[in-house]
C-alpha positions as CSV (number, residue, x, y, z in Angstrom):
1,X,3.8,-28.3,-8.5
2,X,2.3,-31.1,-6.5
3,X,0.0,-29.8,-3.8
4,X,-0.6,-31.7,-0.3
5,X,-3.8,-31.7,1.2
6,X,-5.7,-28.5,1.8
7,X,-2.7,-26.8,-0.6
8,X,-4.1,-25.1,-4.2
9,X,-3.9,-27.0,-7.3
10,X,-2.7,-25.2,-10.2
11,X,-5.9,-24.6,-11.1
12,X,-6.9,-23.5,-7.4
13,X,-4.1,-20.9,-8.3
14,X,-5.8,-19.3,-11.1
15,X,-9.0,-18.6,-9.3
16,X,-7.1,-16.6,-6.8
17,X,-5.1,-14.6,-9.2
18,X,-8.8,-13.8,-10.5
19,X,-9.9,-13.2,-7.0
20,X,-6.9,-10.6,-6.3
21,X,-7.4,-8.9,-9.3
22,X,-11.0,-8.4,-9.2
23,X,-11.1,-5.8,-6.8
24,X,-11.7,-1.8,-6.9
25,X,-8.9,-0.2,-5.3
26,X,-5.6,-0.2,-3.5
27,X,-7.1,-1.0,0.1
28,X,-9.4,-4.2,-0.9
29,X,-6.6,-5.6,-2.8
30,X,-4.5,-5.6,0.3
31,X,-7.1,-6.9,2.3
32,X,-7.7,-9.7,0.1
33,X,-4.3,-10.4,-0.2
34,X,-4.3,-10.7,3.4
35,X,-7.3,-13.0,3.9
36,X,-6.3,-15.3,1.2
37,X,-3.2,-16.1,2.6
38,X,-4.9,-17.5,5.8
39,X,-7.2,-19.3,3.7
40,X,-4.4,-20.2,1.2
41,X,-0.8,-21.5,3.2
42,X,-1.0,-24.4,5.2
43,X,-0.2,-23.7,8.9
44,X,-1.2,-19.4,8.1
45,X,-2.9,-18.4,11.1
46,X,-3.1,-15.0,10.4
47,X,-1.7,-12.9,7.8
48,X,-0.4,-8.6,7.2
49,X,1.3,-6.7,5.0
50,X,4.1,-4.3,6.1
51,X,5.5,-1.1,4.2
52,X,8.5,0.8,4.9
53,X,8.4,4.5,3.6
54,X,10.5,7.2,4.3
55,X,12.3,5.1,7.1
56,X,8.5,4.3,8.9
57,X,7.2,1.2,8.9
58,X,2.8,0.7,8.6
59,X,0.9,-2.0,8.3
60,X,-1.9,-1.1,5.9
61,X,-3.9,-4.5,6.1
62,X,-4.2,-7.4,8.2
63,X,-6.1,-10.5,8.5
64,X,-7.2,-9.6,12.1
65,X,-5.6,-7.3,15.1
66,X,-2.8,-9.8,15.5
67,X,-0.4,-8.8,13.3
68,X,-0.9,-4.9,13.8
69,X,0.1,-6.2,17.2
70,X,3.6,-8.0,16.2
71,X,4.2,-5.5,13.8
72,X,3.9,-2.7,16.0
73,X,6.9,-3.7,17.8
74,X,9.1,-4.8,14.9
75,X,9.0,-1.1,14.2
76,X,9.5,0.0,17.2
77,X,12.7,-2.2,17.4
78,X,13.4,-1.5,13.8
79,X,14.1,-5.5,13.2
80,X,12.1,-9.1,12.3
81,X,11.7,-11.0,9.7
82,X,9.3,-8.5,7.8
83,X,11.5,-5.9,7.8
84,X,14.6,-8.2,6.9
85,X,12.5,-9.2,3.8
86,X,12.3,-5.6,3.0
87,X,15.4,-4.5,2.9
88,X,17.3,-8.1,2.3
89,X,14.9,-8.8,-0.8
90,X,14.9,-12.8,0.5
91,X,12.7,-14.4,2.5
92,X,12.6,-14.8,6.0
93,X,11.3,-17.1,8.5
94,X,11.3,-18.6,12.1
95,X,9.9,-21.7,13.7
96,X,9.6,-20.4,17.2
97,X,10.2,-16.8,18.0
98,X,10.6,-17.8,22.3
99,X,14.5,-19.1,20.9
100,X,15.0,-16.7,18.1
101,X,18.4,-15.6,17.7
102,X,18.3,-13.4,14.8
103,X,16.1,-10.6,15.9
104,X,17.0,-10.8,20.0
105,X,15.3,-7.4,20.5
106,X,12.1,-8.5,18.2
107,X,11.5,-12.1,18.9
108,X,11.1,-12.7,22.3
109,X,8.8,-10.1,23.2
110,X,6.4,-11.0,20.3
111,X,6.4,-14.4,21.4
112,X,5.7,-13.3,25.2
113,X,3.0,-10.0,24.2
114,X,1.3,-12.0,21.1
115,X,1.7,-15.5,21.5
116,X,3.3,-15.7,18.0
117,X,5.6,-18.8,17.3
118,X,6.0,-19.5,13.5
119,X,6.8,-16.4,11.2
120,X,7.5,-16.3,7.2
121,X,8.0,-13.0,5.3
122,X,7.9,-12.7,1.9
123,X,9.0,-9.5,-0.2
124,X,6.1,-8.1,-2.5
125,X,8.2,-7.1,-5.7
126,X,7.4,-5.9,-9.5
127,X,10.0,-5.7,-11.6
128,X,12.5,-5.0,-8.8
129,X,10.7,-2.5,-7.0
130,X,10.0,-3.5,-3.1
131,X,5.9,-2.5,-2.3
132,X,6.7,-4.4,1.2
133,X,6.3,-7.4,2.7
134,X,3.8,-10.1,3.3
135,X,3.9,-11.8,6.3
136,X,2.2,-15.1,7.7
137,X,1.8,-16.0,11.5
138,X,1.3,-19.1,13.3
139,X,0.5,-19.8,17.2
140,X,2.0,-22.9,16.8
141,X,6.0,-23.8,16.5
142,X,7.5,-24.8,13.6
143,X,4.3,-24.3,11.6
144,X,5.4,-23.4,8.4
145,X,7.2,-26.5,6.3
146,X,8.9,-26.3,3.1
147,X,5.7,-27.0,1.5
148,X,4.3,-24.1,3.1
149,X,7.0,-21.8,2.2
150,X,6.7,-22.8,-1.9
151,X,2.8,-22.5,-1.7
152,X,3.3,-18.4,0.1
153,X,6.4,-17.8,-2.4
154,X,3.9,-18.4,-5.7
155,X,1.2,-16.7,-3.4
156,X,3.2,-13.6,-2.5
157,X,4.4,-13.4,-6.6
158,X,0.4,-13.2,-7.3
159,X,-0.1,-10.6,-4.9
160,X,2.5,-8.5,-5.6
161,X,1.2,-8.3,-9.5
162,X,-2.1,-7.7,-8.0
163,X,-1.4,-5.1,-5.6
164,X,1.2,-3.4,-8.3
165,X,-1.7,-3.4,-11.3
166,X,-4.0,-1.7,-8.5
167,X,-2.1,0.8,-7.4
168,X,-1.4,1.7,-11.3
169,X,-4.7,2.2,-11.9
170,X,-5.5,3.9,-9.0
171,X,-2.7,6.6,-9.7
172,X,-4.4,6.5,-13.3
173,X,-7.5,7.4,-12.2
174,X,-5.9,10.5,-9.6
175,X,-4.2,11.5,-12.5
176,X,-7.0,12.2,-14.6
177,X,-9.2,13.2,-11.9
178,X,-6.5,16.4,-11.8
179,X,-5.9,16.8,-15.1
180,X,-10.4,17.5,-14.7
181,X,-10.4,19.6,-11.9
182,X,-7.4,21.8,-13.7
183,X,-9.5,22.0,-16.4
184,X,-12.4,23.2,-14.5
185,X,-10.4,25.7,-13.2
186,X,-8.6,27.1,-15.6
187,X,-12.3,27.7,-17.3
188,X,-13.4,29.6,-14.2
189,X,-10.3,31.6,-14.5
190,X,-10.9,32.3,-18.3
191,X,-14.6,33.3,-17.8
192,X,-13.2,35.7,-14.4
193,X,-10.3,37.3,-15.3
194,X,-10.5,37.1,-19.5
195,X,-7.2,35.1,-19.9
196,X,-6.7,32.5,-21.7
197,X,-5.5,29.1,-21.3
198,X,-1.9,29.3,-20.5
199,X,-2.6,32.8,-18.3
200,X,-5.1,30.7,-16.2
201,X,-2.8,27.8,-16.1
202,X,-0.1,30.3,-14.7
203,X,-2.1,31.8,-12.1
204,X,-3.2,28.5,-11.0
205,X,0.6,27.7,-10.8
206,X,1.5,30.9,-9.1
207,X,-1.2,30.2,-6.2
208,X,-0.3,27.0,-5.9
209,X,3.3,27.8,-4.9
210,X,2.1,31.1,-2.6
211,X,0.3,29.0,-0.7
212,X,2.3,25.8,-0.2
213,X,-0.3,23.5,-1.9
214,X,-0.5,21.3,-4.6
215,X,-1.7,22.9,-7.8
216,X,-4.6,19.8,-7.7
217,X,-5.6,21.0,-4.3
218,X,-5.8,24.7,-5.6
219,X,-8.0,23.5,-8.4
220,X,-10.4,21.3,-6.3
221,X,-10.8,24.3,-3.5
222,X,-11.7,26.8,-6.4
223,X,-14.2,24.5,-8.4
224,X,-15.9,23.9,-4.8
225,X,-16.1,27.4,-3.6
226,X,-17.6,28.0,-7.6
227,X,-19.8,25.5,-7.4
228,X,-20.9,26.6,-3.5
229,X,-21.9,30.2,-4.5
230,X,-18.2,31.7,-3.5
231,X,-15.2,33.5,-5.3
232,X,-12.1,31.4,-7.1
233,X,-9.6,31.4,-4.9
234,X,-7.6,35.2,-4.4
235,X,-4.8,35.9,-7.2
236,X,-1.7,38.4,-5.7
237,X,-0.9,41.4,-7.8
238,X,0.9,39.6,-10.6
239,X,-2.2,37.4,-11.2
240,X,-4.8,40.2,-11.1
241,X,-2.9,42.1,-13.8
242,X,-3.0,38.8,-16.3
243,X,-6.5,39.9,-17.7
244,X,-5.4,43.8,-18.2
């Protein structure tokens, strides 16, 4: 791909794969995602991400308070072109938002309340399965050429890779963070009540579901009280027969 003037080079494109893909966690992969794009597409004045879950729309990270601002009122509307790029799985864009047709309810008052023109959505997708939507915003009409939209569609396919490998590793590391704190509790339990393993994993179980929490959050509270100098956390009848 040729690149115009101020638009990565191929090479220009591997640095910011790097760049995404070198950071710690979920939140400053989105945020770079976001202030790469400005720096990245031609006419990009600012730059979000949007997510849809259960039904609710958030914006996680943005390049400045602009888009929370647009975004806030696609949701409230429940249409534009991030939320088409969602659910349509295609990209969407508009040159001037004051004469936008598609989205009557959206456009016009995100033109008027954020002085928004120039919108292009992309859909962040691994292997089929929509994370959300990356969105670029211009002040100016018609902002975003053909050029432009190439440039965010090869952007948007390095994000979503980046975004998806951090939010793997991320569960990863909650994952075995649980599977330790279960551990630790199921020792406490072991050394208290002389059970073994699978008794202590029970009771754990047991208390998770009489008290409506997850069987991680059980764990956690009992290794804390241990650790502060308090008791595990109270087993019912059933539980306090395990040991006899």
């Amino acid at each position: 791909m040729s690149s115009r003037p101020g638009e990565p080079s191929a090479e220009a494109f591997a640095d910011l794969a790097r760049a995404l893909s070198g950071q710690s966690d979920v939140h400053e992969t989105l945020q770079k995602i976001v202030d790469l794009a400005v720096e990245t597409v031609v006419g990009c004045d600012h730059a979000g991400i949007s997510v849809l879950k259960d039904g609710k729309g958030s914006t996680p990270a943005a390049s400045d308070g602009v888009p929370r601002l647009v975004d806030a009122i696609q949701y409230e509307t429940g249409e534009g072109p991030c939320l088409s790029a969602i659910r349509e799985h295609e990209v969407f864009q508009s040159g001037d938002l004051a004469s936008e047709t598609r989205w009557s309810l959206f456009a016009a008052r995100a033109a008027k309340e954020t002085g928004v023109s120039s919108m292009l959505s992309f859909r962040l997708f691994v292997a089929g399965d929509t994370l959300g939507a990356l969105n670029l915003y211009s002040e100016t009409v018609d902002a975003f050429d053909e050029g432009s939209r190439t440039v965010g569609l090869v952007y948007a396919a390095h994000a979503a890779m980046a975004l998806a490998s951090a939010m793997h590793d991320e569960q990863m590391g909650q994952a075995l963070q649980s599977r330790d704190l279960i551990g630790q509790a199921k020792g406490i339990l072991m050394a208290r009540e002389g059970v073994d393993a699978d008794q202590a994993f029970d009771m754990l179980r047991r208390a998770s579901q009489r008290l409506n929490i997850k069987l991680r959050d059980v764990a956690g509270d009992m290794v804390e009280s241990t650790r502060a100098g308090g008791s595990a956390v109270p087993a019912d009848d059933d539980e306090s027969q395990a040991g006899t």
